[in-house]
DOLUMGU-564343 format. One line per field, with one value per residue (C-alpha): x negated, y, z; residue number from 1; residue in three letters. Coordinates in nm, 4 decimals, m for minus. Example, Ala and Ser with C-alpha at 12.3 -4.5 7.8 and 13.67 -1.06 7.14 Angstrom:
px	m1.2300  m1.3670
py	m0.4500  m0.1060
pz	0.7800  0.7140
num	1  2
residu	ALA  SER
This chain:
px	m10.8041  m10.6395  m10.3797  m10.4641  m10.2160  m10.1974  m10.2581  m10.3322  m10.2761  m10.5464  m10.8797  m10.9005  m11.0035  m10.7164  m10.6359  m11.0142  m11.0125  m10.6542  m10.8433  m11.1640  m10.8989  m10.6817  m10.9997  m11.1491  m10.8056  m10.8751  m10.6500  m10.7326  m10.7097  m10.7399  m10.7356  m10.6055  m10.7360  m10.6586  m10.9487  m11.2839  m11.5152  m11.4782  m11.2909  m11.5684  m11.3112  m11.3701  m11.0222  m11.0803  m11.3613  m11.4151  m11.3001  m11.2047  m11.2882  m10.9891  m11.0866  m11.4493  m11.3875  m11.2252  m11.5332  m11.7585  m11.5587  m11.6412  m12.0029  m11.9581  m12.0312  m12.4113  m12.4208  m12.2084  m12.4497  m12.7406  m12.5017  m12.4718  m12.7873  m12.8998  m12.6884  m12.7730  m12.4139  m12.4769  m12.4958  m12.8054  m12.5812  m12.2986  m12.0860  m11.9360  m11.5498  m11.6161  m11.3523  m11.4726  m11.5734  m11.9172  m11.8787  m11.8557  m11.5555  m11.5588  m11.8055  m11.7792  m11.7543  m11.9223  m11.7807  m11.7304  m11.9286  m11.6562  m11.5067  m11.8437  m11.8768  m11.5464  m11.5765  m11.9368  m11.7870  m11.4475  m11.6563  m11.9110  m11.6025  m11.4606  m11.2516  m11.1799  m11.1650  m11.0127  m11.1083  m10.9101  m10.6253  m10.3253  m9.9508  m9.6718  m9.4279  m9.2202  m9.0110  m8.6499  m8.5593  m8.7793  m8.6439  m8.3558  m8.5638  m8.5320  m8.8069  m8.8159  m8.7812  m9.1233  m9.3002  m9.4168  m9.6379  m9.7352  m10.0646  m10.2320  m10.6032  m10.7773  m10.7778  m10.3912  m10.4269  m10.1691  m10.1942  m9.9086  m9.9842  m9.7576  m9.8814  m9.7528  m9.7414  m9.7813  m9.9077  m9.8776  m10.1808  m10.1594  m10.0817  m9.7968  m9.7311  m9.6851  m9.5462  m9.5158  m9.3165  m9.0573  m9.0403  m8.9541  m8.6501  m8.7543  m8.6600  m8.8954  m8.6988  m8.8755  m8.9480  m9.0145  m9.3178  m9.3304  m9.7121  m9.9710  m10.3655  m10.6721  m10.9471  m11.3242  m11.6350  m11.8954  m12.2195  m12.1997  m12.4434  m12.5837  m12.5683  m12.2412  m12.0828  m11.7259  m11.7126  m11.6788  m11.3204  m10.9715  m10.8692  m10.5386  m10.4173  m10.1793  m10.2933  m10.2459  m10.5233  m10.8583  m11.0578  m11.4079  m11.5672  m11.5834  m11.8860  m12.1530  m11.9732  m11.5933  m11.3854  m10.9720  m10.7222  m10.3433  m10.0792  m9.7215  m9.5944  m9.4095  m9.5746  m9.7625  m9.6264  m9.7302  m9.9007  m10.0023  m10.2169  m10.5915  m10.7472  m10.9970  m11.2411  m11.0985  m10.7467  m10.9260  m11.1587  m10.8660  m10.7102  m11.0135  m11.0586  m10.6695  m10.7023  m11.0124  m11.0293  m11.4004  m11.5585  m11.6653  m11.8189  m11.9486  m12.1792  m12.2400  m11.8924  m11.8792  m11.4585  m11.1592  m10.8196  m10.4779  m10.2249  m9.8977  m9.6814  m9.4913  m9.3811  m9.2275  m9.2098  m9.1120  m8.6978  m8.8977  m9.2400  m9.1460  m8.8728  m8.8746  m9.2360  m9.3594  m9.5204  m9.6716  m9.9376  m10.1507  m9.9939  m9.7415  m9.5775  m9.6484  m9.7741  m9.8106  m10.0296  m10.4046  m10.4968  m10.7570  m10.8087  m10.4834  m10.4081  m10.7100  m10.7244  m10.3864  m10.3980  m10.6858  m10.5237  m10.2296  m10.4901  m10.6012  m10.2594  m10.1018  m10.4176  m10.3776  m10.0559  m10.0162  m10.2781  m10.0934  m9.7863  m9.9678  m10.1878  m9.8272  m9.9148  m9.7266  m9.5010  m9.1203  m9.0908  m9.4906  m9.4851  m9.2150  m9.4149  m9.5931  m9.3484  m9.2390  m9.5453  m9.7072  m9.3952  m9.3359  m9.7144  m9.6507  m9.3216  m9.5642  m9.7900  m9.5398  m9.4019  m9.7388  m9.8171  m9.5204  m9.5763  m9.9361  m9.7902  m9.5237  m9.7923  m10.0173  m9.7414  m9.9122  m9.5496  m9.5943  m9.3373  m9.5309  m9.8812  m9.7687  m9.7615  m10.0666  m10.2499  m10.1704  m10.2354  m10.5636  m10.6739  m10.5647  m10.4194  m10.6688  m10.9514  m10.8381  m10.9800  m10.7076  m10.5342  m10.7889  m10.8656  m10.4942  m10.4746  m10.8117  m10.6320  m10.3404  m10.5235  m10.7076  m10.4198  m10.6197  m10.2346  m10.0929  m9.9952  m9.7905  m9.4579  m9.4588  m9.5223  m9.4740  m9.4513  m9.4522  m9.7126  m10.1128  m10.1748  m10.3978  m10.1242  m10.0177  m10.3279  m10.6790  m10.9118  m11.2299  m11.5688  m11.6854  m12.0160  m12.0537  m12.2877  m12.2251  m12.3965  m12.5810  m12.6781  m12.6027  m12.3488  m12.0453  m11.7378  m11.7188  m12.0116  m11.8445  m11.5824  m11.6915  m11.4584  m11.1599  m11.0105  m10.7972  m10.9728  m10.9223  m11.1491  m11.1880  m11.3906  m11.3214  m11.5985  m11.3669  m11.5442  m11.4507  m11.3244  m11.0454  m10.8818  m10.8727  m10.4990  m10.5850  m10.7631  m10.4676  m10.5083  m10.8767  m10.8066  m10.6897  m10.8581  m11.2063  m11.2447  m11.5175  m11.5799  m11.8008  m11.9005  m11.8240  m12.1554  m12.0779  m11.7015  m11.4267  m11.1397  m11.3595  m11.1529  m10.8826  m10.8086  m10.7419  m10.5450  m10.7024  m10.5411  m10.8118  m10.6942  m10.8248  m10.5318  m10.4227  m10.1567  m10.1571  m10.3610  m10.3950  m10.5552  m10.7771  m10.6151  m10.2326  m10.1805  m10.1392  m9.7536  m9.7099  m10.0761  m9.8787  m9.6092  m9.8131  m10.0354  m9.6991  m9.5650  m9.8736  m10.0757  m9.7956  m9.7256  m10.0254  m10.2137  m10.4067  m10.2226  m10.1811  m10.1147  m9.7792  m9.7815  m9.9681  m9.6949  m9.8514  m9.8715  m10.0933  m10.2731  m10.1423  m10.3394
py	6.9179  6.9449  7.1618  7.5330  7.5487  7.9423  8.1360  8.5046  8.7467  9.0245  9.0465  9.3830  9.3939  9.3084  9.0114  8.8953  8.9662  8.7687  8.4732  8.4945  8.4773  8.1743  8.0164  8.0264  7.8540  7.5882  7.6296  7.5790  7.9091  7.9963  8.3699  8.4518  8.8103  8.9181  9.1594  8.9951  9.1236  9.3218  9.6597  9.9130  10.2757  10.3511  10.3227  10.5140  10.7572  10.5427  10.2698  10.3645  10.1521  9.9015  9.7399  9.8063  9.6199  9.3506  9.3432  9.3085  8.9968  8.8440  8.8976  9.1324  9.4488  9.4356  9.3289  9.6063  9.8756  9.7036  9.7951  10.1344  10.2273  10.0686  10.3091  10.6258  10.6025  10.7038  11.0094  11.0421  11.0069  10.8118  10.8501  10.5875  10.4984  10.4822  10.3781  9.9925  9.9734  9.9753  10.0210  10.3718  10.5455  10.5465  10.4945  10.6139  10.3934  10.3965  10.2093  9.8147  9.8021  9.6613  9.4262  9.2454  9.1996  9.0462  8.8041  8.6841  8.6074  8.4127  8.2218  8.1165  7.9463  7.7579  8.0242  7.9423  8.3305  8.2493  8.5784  8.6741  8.4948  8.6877  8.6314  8.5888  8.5076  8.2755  7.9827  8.0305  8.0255  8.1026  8.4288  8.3218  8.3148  7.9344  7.8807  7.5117  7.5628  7.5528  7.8039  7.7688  8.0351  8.0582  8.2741  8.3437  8.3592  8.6084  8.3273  8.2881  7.9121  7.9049  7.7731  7.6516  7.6316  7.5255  7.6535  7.6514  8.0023  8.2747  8.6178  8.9235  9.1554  9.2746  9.6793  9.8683  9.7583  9.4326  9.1565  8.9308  9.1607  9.2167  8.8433  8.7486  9.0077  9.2366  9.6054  9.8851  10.2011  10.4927  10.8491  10.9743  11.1616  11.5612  11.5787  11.5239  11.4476  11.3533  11.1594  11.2295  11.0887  11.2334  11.4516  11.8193  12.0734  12.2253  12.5905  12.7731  12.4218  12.3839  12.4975  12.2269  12.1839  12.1407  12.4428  12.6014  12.8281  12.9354  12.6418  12.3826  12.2138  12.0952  11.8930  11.8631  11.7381  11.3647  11.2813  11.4990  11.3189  11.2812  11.5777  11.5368  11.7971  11.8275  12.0314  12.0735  12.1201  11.7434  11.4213  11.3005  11.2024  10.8876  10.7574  10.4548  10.6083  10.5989  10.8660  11.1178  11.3533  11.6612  11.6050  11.5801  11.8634  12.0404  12.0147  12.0858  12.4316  12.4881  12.3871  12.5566  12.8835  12.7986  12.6856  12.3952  12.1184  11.7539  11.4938  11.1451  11.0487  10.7028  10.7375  10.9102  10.8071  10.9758  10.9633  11.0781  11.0918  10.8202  10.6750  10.3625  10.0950  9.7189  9.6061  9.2858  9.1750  8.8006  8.6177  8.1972  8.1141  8.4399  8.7583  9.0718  9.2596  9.5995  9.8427  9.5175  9.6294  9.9803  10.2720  10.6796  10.9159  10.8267  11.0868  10.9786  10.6499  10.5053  10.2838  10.0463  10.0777  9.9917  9.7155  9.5170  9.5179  9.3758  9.0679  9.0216  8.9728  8.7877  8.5569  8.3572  8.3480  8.1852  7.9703  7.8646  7.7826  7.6151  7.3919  7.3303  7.4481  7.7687  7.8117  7.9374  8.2976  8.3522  8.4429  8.6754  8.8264  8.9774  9.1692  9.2841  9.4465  9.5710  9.6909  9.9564  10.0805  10.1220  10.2985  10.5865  10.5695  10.7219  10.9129  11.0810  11.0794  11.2644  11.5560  11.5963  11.6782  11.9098  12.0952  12.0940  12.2469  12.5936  12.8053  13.1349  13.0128  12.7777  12.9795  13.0528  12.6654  12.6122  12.8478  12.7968  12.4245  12.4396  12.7452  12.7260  12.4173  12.1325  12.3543  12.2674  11.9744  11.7665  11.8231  11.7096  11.3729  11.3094  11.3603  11.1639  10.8828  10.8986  10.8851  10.5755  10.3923  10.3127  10.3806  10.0389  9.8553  9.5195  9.4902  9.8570  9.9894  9.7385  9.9310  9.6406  9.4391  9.4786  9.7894  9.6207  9.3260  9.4527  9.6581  9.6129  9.4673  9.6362  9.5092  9.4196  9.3339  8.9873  8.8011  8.4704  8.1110  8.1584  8.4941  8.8724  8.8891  9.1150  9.0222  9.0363  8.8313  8.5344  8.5679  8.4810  8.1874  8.3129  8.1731  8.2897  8.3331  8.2459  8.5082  8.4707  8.7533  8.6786  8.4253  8.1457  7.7950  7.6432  7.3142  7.5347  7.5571  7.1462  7.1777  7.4426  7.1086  7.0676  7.4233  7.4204  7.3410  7.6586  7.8923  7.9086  7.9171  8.1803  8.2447  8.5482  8.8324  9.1723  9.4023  9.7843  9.8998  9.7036  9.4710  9.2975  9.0262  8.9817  8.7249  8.8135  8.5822  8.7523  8.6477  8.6450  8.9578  9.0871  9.2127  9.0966  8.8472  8.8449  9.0074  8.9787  8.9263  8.6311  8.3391  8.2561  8.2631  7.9535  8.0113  8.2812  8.2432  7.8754  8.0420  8.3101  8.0173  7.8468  8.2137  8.2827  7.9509  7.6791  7.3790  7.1671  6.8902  6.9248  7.1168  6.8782  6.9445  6.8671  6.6159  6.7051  6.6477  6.4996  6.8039  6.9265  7.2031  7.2156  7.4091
pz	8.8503  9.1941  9.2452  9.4519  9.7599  9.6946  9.4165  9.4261  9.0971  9.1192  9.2361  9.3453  9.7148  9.7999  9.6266  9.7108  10.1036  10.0754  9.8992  10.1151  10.4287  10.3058  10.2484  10.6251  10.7021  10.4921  10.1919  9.8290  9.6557  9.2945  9.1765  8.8718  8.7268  8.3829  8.3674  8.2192  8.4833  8.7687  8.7754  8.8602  8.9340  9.2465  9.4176  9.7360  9.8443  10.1529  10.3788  10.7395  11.0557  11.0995  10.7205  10.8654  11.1546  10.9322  10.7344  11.0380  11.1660  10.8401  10.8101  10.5271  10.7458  10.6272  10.2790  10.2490  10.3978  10.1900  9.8447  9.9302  10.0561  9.7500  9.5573  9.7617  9.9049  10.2795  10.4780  10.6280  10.9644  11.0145  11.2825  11.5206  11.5067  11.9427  12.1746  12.1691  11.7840  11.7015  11.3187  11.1400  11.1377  10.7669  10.5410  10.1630  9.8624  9.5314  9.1946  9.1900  9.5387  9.7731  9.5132  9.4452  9.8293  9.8593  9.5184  9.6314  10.0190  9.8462  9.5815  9.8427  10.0536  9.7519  9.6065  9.2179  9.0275  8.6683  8.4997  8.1693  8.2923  8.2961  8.4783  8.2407  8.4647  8.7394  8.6261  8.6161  8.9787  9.1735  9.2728  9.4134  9.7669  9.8248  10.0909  9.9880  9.5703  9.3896  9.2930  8.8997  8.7404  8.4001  8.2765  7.9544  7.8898  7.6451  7.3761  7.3937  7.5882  7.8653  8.1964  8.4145  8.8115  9.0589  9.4194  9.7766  9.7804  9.5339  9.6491  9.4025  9.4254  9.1099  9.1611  9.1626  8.8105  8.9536  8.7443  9.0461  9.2106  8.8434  8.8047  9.1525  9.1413  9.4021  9.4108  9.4042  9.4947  9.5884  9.4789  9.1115  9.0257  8.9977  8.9477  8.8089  8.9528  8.8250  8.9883  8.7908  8.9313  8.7608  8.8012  8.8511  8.7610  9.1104  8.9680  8.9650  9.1056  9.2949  9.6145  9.8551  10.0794  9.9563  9.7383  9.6429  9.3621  9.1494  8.9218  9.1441  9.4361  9.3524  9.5893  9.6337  9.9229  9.9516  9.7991  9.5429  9.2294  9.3081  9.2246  9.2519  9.0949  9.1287  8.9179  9.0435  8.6643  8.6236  8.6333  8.2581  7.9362  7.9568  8.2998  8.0597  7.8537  7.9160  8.0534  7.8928  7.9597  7.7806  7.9411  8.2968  8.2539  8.1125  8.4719  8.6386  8.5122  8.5341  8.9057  8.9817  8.7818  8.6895  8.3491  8.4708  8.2897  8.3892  8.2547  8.2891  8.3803  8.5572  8.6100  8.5086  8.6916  8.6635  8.9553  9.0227  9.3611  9.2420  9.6070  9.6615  9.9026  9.8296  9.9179  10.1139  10.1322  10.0541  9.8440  9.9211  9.8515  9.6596  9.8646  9.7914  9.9362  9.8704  9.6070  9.4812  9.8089  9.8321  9.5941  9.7213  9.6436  9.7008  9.9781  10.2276  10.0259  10.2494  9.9468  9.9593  10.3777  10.3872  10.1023  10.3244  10.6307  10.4308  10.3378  10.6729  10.8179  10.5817  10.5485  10.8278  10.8893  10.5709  10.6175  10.8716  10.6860  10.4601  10.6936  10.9006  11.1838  11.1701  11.4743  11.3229  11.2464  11.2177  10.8331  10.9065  11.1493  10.8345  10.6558  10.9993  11.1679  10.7723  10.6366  10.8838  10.8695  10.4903  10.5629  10.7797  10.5256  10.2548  10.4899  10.5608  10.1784  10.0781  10.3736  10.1963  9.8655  10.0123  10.1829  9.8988  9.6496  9.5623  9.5048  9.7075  9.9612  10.1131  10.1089  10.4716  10.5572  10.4457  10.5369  10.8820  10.8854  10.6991  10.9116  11.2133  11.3381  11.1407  11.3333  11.6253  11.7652  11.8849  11.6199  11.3615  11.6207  11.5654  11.2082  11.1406  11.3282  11.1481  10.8081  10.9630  11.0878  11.4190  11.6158  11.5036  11.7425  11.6487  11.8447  11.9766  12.3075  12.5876  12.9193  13.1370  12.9267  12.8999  12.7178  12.5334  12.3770  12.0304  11.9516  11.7731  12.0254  12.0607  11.9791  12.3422  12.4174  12.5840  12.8026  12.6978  12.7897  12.4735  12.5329  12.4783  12.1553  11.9990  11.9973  11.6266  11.5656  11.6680  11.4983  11.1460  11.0719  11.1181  11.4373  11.6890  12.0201  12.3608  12.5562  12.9349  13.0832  13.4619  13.5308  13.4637  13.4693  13.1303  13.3023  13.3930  13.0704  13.0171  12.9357  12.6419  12.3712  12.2042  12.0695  11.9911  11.6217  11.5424  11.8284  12.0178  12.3774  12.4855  12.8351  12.8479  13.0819  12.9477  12.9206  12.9883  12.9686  12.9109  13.0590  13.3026  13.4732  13.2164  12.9494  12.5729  12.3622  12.0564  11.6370  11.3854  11.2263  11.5448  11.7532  12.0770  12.1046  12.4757  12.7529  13.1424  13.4408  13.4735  13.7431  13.7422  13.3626  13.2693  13.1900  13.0039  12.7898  12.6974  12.5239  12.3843  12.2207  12.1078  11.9857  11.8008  11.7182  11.6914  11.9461  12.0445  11.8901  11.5527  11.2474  10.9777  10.6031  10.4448  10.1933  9.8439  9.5504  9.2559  8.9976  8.7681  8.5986  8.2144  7.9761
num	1  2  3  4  5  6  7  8  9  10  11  12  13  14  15  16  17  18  19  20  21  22  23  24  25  26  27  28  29  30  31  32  33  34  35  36  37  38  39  40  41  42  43  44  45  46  47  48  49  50  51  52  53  54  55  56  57  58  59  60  61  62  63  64  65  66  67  68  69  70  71  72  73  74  75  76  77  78  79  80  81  82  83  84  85  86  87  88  89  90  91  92  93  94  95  96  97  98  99  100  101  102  103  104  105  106  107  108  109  110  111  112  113  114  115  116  117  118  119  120  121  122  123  124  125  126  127  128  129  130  131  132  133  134  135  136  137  138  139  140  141  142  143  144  145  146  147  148  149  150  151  152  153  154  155  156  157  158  159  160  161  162  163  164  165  166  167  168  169  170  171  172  173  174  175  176  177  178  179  180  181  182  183  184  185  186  187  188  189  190  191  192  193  194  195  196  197  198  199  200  201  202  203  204  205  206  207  208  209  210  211  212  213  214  215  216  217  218  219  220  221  222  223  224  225  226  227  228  229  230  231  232  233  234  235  236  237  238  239  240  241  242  243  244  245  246  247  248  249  250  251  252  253  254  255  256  257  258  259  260  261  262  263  264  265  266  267  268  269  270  271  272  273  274  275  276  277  278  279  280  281  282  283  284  285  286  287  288  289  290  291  292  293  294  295  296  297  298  299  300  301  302  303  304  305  306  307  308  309  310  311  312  313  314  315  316  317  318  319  320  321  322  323  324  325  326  327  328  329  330  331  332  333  334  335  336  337  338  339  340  341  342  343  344  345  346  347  348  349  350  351  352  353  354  355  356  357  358  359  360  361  362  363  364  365  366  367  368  369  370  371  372  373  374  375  376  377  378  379  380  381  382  383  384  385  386  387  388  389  390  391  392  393  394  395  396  397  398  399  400  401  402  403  404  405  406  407  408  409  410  411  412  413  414  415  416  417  418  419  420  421  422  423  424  425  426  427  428  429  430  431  432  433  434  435  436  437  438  439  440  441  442  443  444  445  446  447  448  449  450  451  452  453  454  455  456  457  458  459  460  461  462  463  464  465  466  467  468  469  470  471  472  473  474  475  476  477  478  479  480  481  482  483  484  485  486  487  488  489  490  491  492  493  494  495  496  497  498  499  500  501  502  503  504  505  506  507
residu	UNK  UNK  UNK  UNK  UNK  UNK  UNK  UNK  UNK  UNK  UNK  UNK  UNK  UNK  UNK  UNK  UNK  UNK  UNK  UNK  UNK  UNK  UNK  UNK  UNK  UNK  UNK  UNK  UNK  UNK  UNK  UNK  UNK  UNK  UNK  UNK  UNK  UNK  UNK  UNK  UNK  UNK  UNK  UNK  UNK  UNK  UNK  UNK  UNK  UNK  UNK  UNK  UNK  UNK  UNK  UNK  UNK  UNK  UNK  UNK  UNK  UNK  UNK  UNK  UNK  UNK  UNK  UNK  UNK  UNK  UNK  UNK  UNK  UNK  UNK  UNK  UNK  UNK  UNK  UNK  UNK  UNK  UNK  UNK  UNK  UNK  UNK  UNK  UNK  UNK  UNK  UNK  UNK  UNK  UNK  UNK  UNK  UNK  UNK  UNK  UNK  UNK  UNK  UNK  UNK  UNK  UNK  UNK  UNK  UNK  UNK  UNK  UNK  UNK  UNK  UNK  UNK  UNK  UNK  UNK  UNK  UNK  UNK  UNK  UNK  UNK  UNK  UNK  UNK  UNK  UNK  UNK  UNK  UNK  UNK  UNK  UNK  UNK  UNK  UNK  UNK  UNK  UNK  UNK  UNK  UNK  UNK  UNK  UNK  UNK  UNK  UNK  UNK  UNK  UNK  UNK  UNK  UNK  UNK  UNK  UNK  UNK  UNK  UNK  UNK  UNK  UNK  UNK  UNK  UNK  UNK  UNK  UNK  UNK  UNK  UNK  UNK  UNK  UNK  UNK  UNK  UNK  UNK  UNK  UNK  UNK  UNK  UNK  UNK  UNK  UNK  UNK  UNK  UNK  UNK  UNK  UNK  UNK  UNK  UNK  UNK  UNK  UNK  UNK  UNK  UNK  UNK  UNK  UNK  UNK  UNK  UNK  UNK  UNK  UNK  UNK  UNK  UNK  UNK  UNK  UNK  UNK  UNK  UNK  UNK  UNK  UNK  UNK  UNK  UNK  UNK  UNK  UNK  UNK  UNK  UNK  UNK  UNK  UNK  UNK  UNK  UNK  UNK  UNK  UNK  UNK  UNK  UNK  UNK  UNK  UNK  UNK  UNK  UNK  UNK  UNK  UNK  UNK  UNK  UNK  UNK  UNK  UNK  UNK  UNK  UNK  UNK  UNK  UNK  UNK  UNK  UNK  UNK  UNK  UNK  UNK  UNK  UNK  UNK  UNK  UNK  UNK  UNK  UNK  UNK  UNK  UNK  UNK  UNK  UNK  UNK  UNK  UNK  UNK  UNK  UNK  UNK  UNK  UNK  UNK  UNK  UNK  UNK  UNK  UNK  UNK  UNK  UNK  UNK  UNK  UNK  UNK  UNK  UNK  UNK  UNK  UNK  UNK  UNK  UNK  UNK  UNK  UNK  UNK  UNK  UNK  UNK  UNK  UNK  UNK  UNK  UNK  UNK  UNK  UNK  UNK  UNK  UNK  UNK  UNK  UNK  UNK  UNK  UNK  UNK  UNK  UNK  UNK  UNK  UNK  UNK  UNK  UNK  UNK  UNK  UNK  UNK  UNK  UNK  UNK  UNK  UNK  UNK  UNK  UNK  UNK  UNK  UNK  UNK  UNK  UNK  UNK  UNK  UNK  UNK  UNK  UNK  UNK  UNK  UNK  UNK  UNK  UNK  UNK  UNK  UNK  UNK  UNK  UNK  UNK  UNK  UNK  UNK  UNK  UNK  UNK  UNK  UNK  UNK  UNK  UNK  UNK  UNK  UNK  UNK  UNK  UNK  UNK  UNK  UNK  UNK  UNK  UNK  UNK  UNK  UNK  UNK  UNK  UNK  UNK  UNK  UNK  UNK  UNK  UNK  UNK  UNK  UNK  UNK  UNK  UNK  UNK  UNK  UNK  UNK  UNK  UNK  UNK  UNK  UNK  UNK  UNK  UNK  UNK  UNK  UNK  UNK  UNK  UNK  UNK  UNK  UNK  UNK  UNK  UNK  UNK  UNK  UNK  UNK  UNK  UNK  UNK  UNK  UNK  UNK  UNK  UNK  UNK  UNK  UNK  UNK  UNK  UNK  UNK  UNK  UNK  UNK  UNK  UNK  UNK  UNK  UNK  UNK  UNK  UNK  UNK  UNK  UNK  UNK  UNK  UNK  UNK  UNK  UNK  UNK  UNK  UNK  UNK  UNK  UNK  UNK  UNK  UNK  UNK  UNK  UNK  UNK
């Protein structure tokens, strides 16, 4: 059978919004997941609006909503993200929901998903970093037959655990753990329940508020045994009445999880032709559901700047470009996750500390906007501030509503195949951009009036992770959007595979 270009270990959501990404670039990707169907804990309470956004681009936006509305998953109001977006700024999850989205989407494209297949490690080599030495993986199916796959590119999405990441010689250093937390979604009787709200005392911090079946507790007392160990119900309802003071009991339990605040952050993101992505990279405590958020927006900019690489188009630098813009998001993200366990600690010195930031300054509007934000990680912006550039050039562009040729659209409707885009909202006649064909492999020229607010006038040079490579006023551009397009999208004329070596699958 022919040989995948890229093969991605795990299909979690992130491994499967890497696969479905690769794909709309053209590559041939094959997934290799040791688990025998798909992993139904529910990861995160919710998803927050830059992996909405991501989802929107996609198409996957709605068959989303029609999943949980068919599981009694949404508020009764959900509230728009605003400032350009047009999704919600978060929507809640429920268990195995996301991942089945994301596996129907890459199997639809081509994406091959060998279940029960699990990595067993690199050949002898490969970690030495050699951008031109070949990557060989072995697996294992369930029934002991091995498999031996020789890729482009091999991305590790395969958890903190990862064996990628231990076989391609990459250090993991980090924090130890000091606690220990339990995640339980289950149903709680309505009389004498938990009271909703984050709640500390002198048994440690139980949470209750995201969701009428997800209930997370924390003890301060050392991290457990034996994090390997699976989970159960007496051990997590142990902590729950520790943590809560209550005699509380549950029924119908659809997940137990145990955490710790085990925080650690990858030594690089890539050695030679093996990367990592989602917790493979990055692991922290699980507050605010950062994990998956940040995970998927790992997938979406890795996705097609490997593509890239693998189609050949790839200008030099570009799949650096990865491991320099996510990297430092992941570094915040630790940094953030660590502060929330500090503050959480219930020792009588820091009552004080908390008490003021839960009472008085998360009140407080602007403080609770910037926190929100923070959680959400709508502050990115790729290449840092840029005083003398477009304020938009670096950040998420929003989701503008167009007048086009065709008629009234979003910009994230036409956006579903993954293309860079060349938007011109200042009435430009398309003739204009005659020079720009050698590009239009890669990225779409849309010449659009902008309905309502937004950067009337201007042209966006727009990636199809959906951040702005280059932004400015419409007329007089045609030098500096050239060697944004060479920067970002490679030099013209059509990108062309490298030459397929004749290999094999060997089972």
């Amino acid at each position: 059978m022919e040989e995948p270009e890229v093969v991605v270990v795990g299909a979690g959501p992130v491994g499967l919004m890497l696969a479905g990404e690769l794909a709309l670039g053209g590559v041939r990707v094959t997934v290799l997941e040791r688990e025998e169907r798909v992993d139904t804990r529910l990861r995160a309470p919710g998803i927050t609006v830059r992996t909405i956004e991501a989802l929107d681009r996609r198409g996957l936006l709605e068959p989303l909503l029609d999943r949980l509305d068919r599981h009694g998953a949404l508020p009764g109001e959900v509230r728009v993200a605003g400032e350009g977006s047009t999704v919600p700024e978060a929507l809640p999850l429920r268990e195995g929901v996301l991942e089945r989205v994301l596996e129907e989407h890459a199997l639809a494209l081509g994406v091959e998903i060998r279940r029960g297949h699990t990595f067993t490690g690199l050949a002898k080599g490969v970690a030495a970093g050699d951008d031109t030495a070949e990557v060989v993986a072995h697996a294992e199916d369930g029934e002991g037959r091995r498999t031996r796959v020789r890729p482009r590119y091999l991305v590790a999405c395969d958890g903190g655990r990862s064996s990628v990441r231990k076989s391609a010689g990459i250090a993991f250093p980090g924090t130890t753990p000091t606690v220990t937390g339990y995640q339980i979604v289950a149903d709680l009787p309505e009389a004498g329940t938990l009271p909703r709200g984050w709640h500390r005392g002198p048994g440690g911090v139980t949470a209750y508020m995201l969701g009428p079946s997800r209930v997370v507790t924390i003890e301060f007392d050392g991290p457990p045994p034996d994090q390997a160990t699976p989970v159960t119900l007496a051990e997590a309802l142990a902590s729950l009445r520790r943590t809560s003071g209550m005699d509380v009991t549950v029924s119908r339990t659809r997940g137990l999880t145990r955490f710790t605040d085990n925080t650690r952050l990858a030594e690089v993101y890539r050695r030679g032709r093996v990367l990592l992505a989602g917790d493979a990279a990055h692991v922290h405590p699980p507050f605010g559901g950062q994990g998956l958020n940040l995970g998927v927006q790992d997938a979406v900019n890795l996705g097609w700047k490997l593509a890239a690489a693998v189609r050949g188009w790839a200008p030099p630098g570009l799949l650096a470009t990865y491991e320099s813009e996510r990297r430092p998001v992941a570094e915040e993200v630790l940094r953030y996750s660590r502060a929330a366990v500090a503050l959480l600690d219930p020792s009588d010195r820091n009552t004080p500390l908390f008490d003021l930031f839960f009472h008085e300054l998360i009140p407080h509007a602007p403080i609770g906007r910037y926190l929100r934000e923070k959680t959400a990680m709508t502050g990115v912006r790729y290449g840092g501030a840029q005083p003398d550039g477009h304020p938009l050039t670096g950040r998420a562009v929003p989701d503008l509503p167009l007048e086009t040729t065709t008629g009234p659209t979003r910009l994230a409707a036409t956006r579903r195949a993954g293309r860079g885009v060349l938007l011109d909202l200042g009435g430009t006649q398309p003739g204009h951009y005659e020079w720009f064909a050698p590009w239009s492999d890669r990225v779409d020229l849309l010449t659009a009036r902008c309905l309502g607010d937004g950067p009337d006038g201007n042209v966006l040079l727009v990636r199809p992770d959906g951040y702005v490579a280059w932004a400015g006023k419409a007329g007089g551009h045609r030098a500096a959007l050239t060697e944004a397009l060479l920067t970002w999208f490679g030099p013209p004329g059509r990108g062309t595979r490298e030459p397929d070596r004749p290999t094999s699958i060997e089972e």
